[in-house]
C-alpha positions in Angstrom: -22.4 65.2 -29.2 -20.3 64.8 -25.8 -20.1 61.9 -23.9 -18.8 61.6 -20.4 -15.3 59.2 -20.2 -17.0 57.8 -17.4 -19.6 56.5 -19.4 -20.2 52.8 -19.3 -19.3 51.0 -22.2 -22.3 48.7 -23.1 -19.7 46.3 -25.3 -17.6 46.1 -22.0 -18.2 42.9 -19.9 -19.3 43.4 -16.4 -17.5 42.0 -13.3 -19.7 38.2 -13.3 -18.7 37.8 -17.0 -14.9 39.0 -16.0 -14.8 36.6 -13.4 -16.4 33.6 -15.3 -13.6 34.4 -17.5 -10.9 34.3 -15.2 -12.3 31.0 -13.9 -12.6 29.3 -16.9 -8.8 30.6 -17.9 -7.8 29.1 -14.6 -9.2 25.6 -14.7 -7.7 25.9 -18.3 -4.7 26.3 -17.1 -4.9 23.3 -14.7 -6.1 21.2 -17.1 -3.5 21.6 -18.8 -1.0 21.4 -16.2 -2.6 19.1 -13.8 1.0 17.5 -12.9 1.9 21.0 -11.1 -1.3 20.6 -9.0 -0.9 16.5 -8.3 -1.4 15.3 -4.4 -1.3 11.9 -4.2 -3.2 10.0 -1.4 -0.6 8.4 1.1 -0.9 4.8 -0.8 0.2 6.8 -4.3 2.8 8.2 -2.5 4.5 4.8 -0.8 3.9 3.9 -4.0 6.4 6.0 -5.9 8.8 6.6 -2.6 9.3 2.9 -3.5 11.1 3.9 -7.0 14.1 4.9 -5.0 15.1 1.2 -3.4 13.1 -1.2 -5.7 13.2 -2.0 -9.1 9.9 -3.8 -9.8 6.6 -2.6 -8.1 3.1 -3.9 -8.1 0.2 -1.7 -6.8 -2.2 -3.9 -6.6 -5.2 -1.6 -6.5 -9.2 -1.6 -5.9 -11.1 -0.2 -9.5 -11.4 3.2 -9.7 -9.3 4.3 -6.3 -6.4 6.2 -9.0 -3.8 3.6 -9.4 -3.7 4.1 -13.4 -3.5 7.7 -12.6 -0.9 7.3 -10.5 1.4 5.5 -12.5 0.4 8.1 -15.4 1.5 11.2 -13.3 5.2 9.2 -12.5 5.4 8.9 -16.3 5.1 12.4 -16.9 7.7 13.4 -13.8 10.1 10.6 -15.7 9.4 12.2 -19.0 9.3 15.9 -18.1 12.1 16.0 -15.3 9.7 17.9 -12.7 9.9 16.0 -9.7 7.4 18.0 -7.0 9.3 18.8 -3.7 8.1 16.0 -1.9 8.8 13.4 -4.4 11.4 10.6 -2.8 11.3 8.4 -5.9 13.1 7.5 -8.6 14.3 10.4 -10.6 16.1 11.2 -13.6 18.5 13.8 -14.7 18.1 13.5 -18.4 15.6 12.7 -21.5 14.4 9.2 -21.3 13.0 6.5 -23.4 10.0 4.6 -21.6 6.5 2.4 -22.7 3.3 2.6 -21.7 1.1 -0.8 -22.2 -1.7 -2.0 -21.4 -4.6 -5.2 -22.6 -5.4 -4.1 -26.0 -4.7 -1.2 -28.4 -8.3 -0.1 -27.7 -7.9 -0.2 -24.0 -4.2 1.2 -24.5 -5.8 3.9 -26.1 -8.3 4.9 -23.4 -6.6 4.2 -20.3 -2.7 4.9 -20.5 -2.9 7.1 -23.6 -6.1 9.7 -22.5 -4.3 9.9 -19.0 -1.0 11.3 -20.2 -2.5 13.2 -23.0 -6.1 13.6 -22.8 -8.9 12.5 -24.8 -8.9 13.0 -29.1 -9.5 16.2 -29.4 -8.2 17.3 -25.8 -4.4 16.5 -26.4 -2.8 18.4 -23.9 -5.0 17.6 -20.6 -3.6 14.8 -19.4 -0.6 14.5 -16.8 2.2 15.2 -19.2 1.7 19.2 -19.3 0.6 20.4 -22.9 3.5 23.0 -23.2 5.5 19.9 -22.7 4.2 17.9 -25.5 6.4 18.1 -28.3 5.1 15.6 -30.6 1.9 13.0 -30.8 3.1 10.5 -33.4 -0.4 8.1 -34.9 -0.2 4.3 -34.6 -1.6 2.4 -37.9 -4.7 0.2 -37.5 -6.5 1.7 -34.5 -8.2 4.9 -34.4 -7.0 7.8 -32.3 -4.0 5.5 -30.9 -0.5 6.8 -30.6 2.3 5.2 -31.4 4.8 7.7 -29.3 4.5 10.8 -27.7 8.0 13.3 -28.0 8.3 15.4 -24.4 10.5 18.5 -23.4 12.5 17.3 -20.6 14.0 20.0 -18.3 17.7 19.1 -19.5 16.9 20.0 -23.2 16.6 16.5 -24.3 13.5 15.4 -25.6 11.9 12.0 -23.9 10.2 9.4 -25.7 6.9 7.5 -24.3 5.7 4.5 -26.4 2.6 3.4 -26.2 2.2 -0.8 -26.5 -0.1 -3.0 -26.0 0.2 -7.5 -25.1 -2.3 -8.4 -28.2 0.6 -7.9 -29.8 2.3 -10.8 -28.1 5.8 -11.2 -26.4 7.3 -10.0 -30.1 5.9 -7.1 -29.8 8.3 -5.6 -27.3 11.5 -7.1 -28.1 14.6 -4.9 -29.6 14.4 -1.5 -27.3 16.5 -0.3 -24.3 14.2 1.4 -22.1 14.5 3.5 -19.1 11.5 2.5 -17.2 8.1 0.6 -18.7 4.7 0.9 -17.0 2.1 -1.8 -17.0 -1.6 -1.0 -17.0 -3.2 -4.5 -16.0 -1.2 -7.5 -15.6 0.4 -8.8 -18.6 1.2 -12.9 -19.3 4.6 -14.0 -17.8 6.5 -13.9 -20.8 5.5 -10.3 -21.7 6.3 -9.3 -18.6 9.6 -11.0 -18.6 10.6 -9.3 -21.6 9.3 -6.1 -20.7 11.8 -6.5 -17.8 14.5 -7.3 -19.9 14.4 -4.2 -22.0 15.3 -2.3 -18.6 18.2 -4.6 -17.6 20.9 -2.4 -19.4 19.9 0.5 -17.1 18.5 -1.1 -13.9 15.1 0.9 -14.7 12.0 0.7 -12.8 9.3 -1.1 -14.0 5.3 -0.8 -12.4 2.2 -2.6 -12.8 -0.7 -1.3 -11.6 -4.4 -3.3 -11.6 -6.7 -5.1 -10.0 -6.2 -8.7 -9.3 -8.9 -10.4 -11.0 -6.8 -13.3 -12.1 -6.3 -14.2 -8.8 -2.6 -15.8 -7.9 -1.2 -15.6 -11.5 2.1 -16.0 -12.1 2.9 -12.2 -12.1 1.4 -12.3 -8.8 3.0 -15.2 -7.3 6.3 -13.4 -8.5 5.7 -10.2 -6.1 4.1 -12.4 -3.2 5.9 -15.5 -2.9 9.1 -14.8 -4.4 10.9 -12.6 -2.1 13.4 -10.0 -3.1 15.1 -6.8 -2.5 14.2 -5.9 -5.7 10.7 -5.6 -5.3 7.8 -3.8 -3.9 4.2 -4.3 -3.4 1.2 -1.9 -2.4 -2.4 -2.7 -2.0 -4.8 0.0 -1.9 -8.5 -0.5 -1.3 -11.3 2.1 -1.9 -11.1 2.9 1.8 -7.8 4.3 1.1 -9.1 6.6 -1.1 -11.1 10.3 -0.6 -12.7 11.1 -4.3 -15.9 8.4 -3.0 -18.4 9.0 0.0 -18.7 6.0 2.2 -22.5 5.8 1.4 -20.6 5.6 -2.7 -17.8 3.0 -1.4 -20.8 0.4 -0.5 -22.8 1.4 -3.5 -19.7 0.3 -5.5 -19.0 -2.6 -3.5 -22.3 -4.1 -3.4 -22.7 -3.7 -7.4 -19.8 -6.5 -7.7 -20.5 -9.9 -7.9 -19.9 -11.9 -4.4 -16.2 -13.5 -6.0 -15.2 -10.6 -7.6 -15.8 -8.2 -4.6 -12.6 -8.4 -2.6 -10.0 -8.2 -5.5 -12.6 -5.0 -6.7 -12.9 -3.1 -4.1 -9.8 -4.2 -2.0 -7.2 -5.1 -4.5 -6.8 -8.6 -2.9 -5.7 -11.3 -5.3 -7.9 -14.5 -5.1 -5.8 -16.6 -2.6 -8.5 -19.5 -2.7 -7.6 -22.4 0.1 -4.0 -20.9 0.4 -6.0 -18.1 2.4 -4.9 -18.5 6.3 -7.9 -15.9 7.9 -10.6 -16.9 5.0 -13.1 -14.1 6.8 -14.7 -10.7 5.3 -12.7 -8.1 6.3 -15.9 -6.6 7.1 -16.9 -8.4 10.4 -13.2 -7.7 11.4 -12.8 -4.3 11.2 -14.7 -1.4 13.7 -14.2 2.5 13.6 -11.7 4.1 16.6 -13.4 4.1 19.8 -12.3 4.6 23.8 -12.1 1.8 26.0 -13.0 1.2 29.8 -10.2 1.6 31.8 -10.9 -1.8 33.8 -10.1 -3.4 30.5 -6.9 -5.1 30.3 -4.3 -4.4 27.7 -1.4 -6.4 26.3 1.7 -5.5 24.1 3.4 -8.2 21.1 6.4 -7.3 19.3 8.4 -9.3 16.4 11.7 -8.6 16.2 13.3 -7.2 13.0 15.7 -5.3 10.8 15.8 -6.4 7.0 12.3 -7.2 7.4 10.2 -4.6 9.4 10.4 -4.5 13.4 6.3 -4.5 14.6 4.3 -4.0 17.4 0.8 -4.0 18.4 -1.2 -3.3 21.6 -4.6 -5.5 22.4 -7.2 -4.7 24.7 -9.4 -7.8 26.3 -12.8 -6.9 27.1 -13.0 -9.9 29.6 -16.6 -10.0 30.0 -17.2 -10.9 26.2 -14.1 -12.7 25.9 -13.6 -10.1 22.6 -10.1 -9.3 21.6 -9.1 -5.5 19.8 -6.3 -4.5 18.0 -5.8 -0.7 19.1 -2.1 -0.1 18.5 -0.2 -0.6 15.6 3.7 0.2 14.3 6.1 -1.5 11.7 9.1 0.1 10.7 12.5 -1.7 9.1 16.0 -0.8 9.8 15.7 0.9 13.0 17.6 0.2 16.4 15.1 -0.8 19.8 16.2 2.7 21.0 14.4 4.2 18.4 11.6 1.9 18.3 11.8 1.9 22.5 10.9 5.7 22.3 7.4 5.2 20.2 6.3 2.0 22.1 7.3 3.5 25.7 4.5 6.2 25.3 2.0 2.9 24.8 2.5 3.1 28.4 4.9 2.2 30.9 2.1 -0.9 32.5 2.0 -2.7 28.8 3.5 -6.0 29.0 5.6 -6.6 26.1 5.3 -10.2 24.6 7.8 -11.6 22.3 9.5 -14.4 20.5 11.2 -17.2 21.5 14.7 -15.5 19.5 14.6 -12.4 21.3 16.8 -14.7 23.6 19.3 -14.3 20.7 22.1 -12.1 20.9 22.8 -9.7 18.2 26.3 -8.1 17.0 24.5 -4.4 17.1 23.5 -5.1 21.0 27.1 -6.1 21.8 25.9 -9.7 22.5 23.1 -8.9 24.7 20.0 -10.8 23.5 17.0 -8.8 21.7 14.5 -8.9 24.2 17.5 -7.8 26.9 18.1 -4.8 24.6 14.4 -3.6 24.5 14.3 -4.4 28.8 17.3 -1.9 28.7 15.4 0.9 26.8 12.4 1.3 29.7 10.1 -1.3 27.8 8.0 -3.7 30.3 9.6 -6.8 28.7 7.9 -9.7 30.1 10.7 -12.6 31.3 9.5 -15.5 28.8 9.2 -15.8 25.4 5.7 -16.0 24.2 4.0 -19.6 24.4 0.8 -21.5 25.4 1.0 -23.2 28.6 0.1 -27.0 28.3 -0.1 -28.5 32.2 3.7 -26.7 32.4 5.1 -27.6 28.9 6.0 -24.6 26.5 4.2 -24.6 23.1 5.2 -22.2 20.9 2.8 -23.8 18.0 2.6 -21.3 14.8 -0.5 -22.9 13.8 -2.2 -23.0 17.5 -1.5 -19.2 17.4 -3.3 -19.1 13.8 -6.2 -21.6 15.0 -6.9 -19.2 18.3 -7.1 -16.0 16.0 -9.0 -17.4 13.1 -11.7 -18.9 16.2 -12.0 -15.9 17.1 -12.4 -14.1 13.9 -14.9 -16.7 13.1 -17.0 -16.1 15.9 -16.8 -12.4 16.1 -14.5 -11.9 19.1 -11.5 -10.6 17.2 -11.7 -6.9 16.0 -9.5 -4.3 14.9 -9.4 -0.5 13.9 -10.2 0.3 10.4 -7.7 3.5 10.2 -5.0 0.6 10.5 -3.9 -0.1 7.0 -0.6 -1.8 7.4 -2.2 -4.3 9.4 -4.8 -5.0 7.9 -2.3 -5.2 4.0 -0.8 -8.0 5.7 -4.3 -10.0 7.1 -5.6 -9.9 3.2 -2.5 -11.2 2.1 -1.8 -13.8 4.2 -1.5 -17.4 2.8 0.2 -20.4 3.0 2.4 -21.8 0.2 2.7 -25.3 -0.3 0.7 -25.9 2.6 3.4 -23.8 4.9 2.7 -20.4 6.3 4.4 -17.8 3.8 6.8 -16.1 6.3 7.0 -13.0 4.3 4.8 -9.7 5.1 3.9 -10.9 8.4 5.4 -8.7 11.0 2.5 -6.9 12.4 0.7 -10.7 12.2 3.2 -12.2 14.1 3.1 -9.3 16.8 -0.6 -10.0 17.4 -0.3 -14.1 17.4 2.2 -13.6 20.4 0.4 -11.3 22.5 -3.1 -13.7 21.9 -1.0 -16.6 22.5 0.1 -14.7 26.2 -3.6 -12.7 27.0 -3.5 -14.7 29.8 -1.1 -12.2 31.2 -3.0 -9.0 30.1 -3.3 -6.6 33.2 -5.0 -2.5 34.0 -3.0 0.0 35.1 -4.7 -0.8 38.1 -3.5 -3.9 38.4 0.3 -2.9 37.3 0.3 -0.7 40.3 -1.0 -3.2 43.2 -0.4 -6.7 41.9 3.3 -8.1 41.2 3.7 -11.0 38.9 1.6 -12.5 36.9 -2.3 -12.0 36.7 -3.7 -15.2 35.1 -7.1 -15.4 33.5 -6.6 -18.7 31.7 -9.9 -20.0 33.1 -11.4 -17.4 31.2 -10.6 -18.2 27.9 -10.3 -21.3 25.9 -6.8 -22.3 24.3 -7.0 -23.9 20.4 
């Protein structure tokens, strides 16, 4: 019997089955090489850019929004040596020898361990790339834990991860040199001391990553109110993240219990009466809109190098007496020509309001004073230093500034733009240590208290362009 070659083969699949195949072969593939396909939001990313300046960082994350994931995917870069081309981190140019810890061996297990190898039974689907796993080496006592994982690095070395966990106490990470250590959830003092001492010999990062639920803990109060060069802290909220709807972001939010919600959902460590805006970020913050043009506007800046130069923009809708936060920028270790050239396209009419040492001269500005130097660069630098006005006496009061901002927060006069994070990092953070304002992570704060403190002087374009001098609308406000 003949039969045509172009017969078709009932055995052979068709084109759906082919390309089911082909799909399932690629999301194989990505599963098992999902550090090749790794984005991370722009929070991640300041995150790990961080690794390149600071030894010791803290993201200090809502639940859920990808901070354990995120730590997990720098493990496998470490481990692997396959830094993506827009990675600014840390990196290394060798094998290396780092841990992995977390609460328990059980939490261990299903948090650091099945995001940097996959699940029992899936080894290989995690961040670390399967054709990089060399080794999975068992722990003794707890099912499915690992003791180590071995990992090709790109050099030929092979890199070590050990997996720890703090019920084994401060003993139970003495003895190793390590390159870098990652901690999933915050560990006791001690452990974390010793954890930091097994990096000393190297000078190797070490991360946290979790959720503040035990509010200002000693760990805590090391990142927040010890300053250092050394260190690094990010917050990330849910709104900083895409993988939720909003309709899913209240859901989540309104499923935690009332004291729990802020540290859940906004990574914000319990500051309790330390707290200087004590007010739900909530009845702050307002999606971007347009404003009228009739309604004045008002520029504050803090000066800075070390710690970040900032500057905001406020519009005054008079008639309500309501203040808005529509500009922000913060940036360290940058000259006023450079931060001149972003603020001059605020507009030329903006009144620029600053501190009372901007009449300090600077080395860099060849003794002119700061505020001189920003005049010299096009700004509209106002002639005085920012203060309340008491019958003609100066007061430059922090905590007048504080009381008028909080009154108005209070009352629901005082809004700002959701879409600015950096401002609103520093409002959650904000507190007071031994009954003094904490003058660290304040800049973009500080910008906004000097141009409430001077709104008295807020002016329209309109008005820039008939009136000269002041325009003073004192009457309309009251001063705290």
């Amino acid at each position: 019997m003949y039969f045509s070659s172009n017969a078709p083969d009932s055995d052979a699949p068709d084109s759906a089955e082919m390309l089911s195949r082909a799909q399932a072969v690629k999301q194989q593939r990505e599963n098992e090489n999902k550090l090749q396909h790794y984005v991370p939001y722009p929070k991640q990313k300041l995150f790990h850019d961080a690794g390149a300046t600071h030894r010791e960082r803290l993201l200090c994350a809502a639940n859920q929004s990808g901070k354990t994931f995120c730590a997990a995917m720098e493990l496998a870069m470490h481990s692997t040596g396959k830094y993506p081309d827009w990675w600014a981190g840390k990196r290394f140019d060798r094998a290396t020898v780092g841990w992995a810890s977390g609460t328990t061996n059980e939490v261990t297990r299903d948090t650091c361990q099945r995001l940097l190898v996959g699940r029992p039974g899936q080894q290989g689907t995690g961040t670390i790339p399967k054709a990089d796993i060399l080794e999975l080496v068992s722990a003794r006592g707890t099912p499915d834990l690992l003791d180590s994982i071995r990992i090709q690095h790109v050099s030929g070395g092979v890199s070590i991860i050990g997996l720890k966990s703090y019920q084994r106490g401060r003993e139970g990470f003495v003895g190793e040199s390590l390159d870098y250590a990652w901690c999933d959830e915050e560990p006791d003092a001690n452990i974390y001391s010793e954890i930091l001492t097994r990096t000393n010999i190297n000078r190797g990062p070490v991360m946290i990553t979790f959720t503040p639920l035990l509010g200002m803990s000693e760990v805590v109060r090391r990142f927040l109110l010890e300053s250092s060069p050394d260190r690094h802290v990010v917050t990330m909220t849910l709104d900083d993240v895409d993988h939720y709807t909003p309709e899913e972001k209240e859901k989540i939010a309104a499923s935690y219990a009332p004291h729990e919600r802020e540290a859940r959902t906004k990574g914000v460590p319990t500051l309790g009466s330390g707290r200087i805006f004590p007010v739900a970020e909530e009845t702050l913050t307002i999606d971007h809109r347009e404003f009228p043009s009739h309604w004045p506007r008002i520029g504050g800046m803090d000066f800075g190098w070390d710690h970040p130069f900032a500057a905001v923009e406020l519009v005054w809708d008079r008639d309500a007496d309501v203040v808005y936060v529509s500009k922000c920028y913060r940036i360290r270790e940058a000259t006023p020509v450079v931060h001149a050239g972003v603020l001059r396209a605020w507009g030329q009419d903006l009144r620029w309001m600053w501190p009372r040492d901007g009449n300090r001269e600077t080395l860099e500005g060849a003794g002119i004073a700061l505020a001189e130097q920003y005049r010299k660069q096009g700004l509209n630098i106002w002639p005085d230093w920012a203060h309340y006005d008491h019958g003609g006496e100066k007061s430059v009061s922090v905590e007048a500034g504080l009381a008028d901002m909080l009154t108005r927060m209070e009352s629901g006069r005082f809004k700002v733009f959701r879409h600015h994070i950096d401002w609103l990092d520093e409002f959650r953070l904000y507190h007071r240590k031994d009954g003094k304002v904490h003058k660290e992570h304040d800049d973009l704060l500080c910008a906004t208290r000097y141009a409430v403190m001077m709104l008295r002087f807020a002016q329209t374009a309109r008005e820039h362009s008939t009136f000269h001098g002041p325009i003073n609308y004192s009457k309309k406000r009251t001063i705290v």
